[in-house]
C-alpha positions as CSV (number, residue, x, y, z in Angstrom):
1,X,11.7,-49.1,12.1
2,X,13.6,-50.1,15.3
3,X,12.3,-48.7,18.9
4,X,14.7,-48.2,21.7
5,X,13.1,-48.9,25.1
6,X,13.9,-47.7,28.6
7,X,13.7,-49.3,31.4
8,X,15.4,-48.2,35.2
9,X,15.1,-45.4,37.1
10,X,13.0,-44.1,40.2
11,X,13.6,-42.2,43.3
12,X,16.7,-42.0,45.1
13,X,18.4,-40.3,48.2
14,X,20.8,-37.7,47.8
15,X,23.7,-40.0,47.2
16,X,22.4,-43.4,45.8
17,X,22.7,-45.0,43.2
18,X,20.3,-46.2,39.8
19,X,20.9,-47.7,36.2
20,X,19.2,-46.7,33.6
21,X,19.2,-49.9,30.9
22,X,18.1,-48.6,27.2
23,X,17.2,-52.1,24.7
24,X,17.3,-52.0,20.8
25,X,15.4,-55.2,20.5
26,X,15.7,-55.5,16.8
27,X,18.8,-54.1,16.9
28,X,18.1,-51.4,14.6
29,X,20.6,-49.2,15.7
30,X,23.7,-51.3,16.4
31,X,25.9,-49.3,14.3
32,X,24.7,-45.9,15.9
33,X,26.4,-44.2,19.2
34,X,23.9,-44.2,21.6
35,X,23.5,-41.2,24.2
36,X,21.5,-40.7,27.1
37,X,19.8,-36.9,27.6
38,X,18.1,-35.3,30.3
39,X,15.8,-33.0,30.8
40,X,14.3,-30.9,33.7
41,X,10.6,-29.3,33.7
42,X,11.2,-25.4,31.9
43,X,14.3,-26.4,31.0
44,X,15.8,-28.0,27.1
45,X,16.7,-31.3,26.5
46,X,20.9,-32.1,27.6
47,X,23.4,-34.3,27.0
48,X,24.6,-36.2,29.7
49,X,26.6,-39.6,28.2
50,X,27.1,-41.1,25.1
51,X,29.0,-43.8,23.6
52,X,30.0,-45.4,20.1
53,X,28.8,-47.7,18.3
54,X,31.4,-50.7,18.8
55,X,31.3,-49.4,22.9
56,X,35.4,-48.6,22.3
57,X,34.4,-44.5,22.8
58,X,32.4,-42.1,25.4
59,X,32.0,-39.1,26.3
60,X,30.3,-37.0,29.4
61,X,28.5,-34.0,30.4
62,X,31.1,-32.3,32.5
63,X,28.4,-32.8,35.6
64,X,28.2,-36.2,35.7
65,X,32.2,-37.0,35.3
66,X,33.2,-39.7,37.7
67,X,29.6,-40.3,39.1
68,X,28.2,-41.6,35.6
69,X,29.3,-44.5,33.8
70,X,27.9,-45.6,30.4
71,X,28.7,-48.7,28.8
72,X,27.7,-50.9,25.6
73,X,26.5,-55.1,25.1
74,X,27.2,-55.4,21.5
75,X,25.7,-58.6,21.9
76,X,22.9,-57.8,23.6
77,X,22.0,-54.8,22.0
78,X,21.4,-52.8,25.2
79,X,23.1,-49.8,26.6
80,X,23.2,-49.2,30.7
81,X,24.1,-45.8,32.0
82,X,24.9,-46.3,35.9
83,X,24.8,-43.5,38.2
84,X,26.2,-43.2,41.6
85,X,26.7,-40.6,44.1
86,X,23.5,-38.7,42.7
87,X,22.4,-35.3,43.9
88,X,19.1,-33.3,43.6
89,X,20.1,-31.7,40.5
90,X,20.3,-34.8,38.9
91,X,16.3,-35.2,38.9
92,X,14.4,-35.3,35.5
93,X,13.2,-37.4,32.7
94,X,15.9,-39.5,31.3
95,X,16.0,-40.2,27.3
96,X,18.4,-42.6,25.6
97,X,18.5,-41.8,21.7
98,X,20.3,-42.9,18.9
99,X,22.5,-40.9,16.4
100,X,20.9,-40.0,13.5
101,X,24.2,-41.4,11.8
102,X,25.7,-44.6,11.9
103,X,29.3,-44.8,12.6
104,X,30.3,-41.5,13.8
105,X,32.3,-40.6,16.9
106,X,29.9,-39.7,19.1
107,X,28.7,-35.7,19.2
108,X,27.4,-34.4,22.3
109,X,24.8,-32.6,20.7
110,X,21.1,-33.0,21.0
111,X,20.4,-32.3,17.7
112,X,22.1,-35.4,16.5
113,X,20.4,-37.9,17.9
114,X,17.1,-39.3,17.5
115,X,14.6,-42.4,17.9
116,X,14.1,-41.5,21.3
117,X,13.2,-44.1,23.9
118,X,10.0,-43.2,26.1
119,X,11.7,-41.5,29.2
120,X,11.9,-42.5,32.5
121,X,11.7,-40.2,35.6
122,X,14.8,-39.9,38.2
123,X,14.3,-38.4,41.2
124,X,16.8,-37.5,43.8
125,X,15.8,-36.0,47.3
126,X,17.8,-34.4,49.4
């Protein structure tokens, strides 16, 4: 069965900037919307971004709205969330997952998705 693997991430100033890059190497899951979560310590898993499987549809927490951008390579098999104009609350370990489903709109729902990557910690100073 297909992995998906993180890669991206750090530590940031209130303000910056990182991209988080999420690879389907066998491309296992190119017919799945793929999402990227986060999730605080004490706190549940959340959605943050997801998109489709042919890249042509997202959707977005409504705190990251015009600071987070989430896009597709088809060819490539990798998704690549960009994040600008972070802020401390934005801190904690990213997941990208797949949808449990292939070809559905994408769901911003935890639940749905699946296969998770291995997480990779973001961490925003003020």
């Amino acid at each position: 069965q297909g992995q998906l693997v993180q890669s991206g991430g750090g530590f940031v100033q209130d303000g910056g900037s990182l991209t988080l890059s999420c690879a389907d190497p066998k491309g296992t899951f190119n017919k799945h919307a793929i999402g990227w979560f986060r999730q605080a310590p004490g706190k549940e898993r959340q959605f943050v971004a997801a998109i489709n499987w042919s890249g042509s549809g997202t959707d977005y927490a409504d705190s990251v709205k015009g600071r987070f951008t989430i896009s597709r390579d088809t060819a490539k098999n990798t998704v690549t969330l960009q994040m600008n104009s972070l802020k401390p609350e934005d801190t904690a370990v990213y997941y990208c997952g797949a949808d449990r489903t292939p070809y559905r709109v994408v769901l911003p729902v935890v639940a749905e998705f699946g296969f998770w990557g291995q997480g990779t910690q973001v961490t925003v100073s003020s």
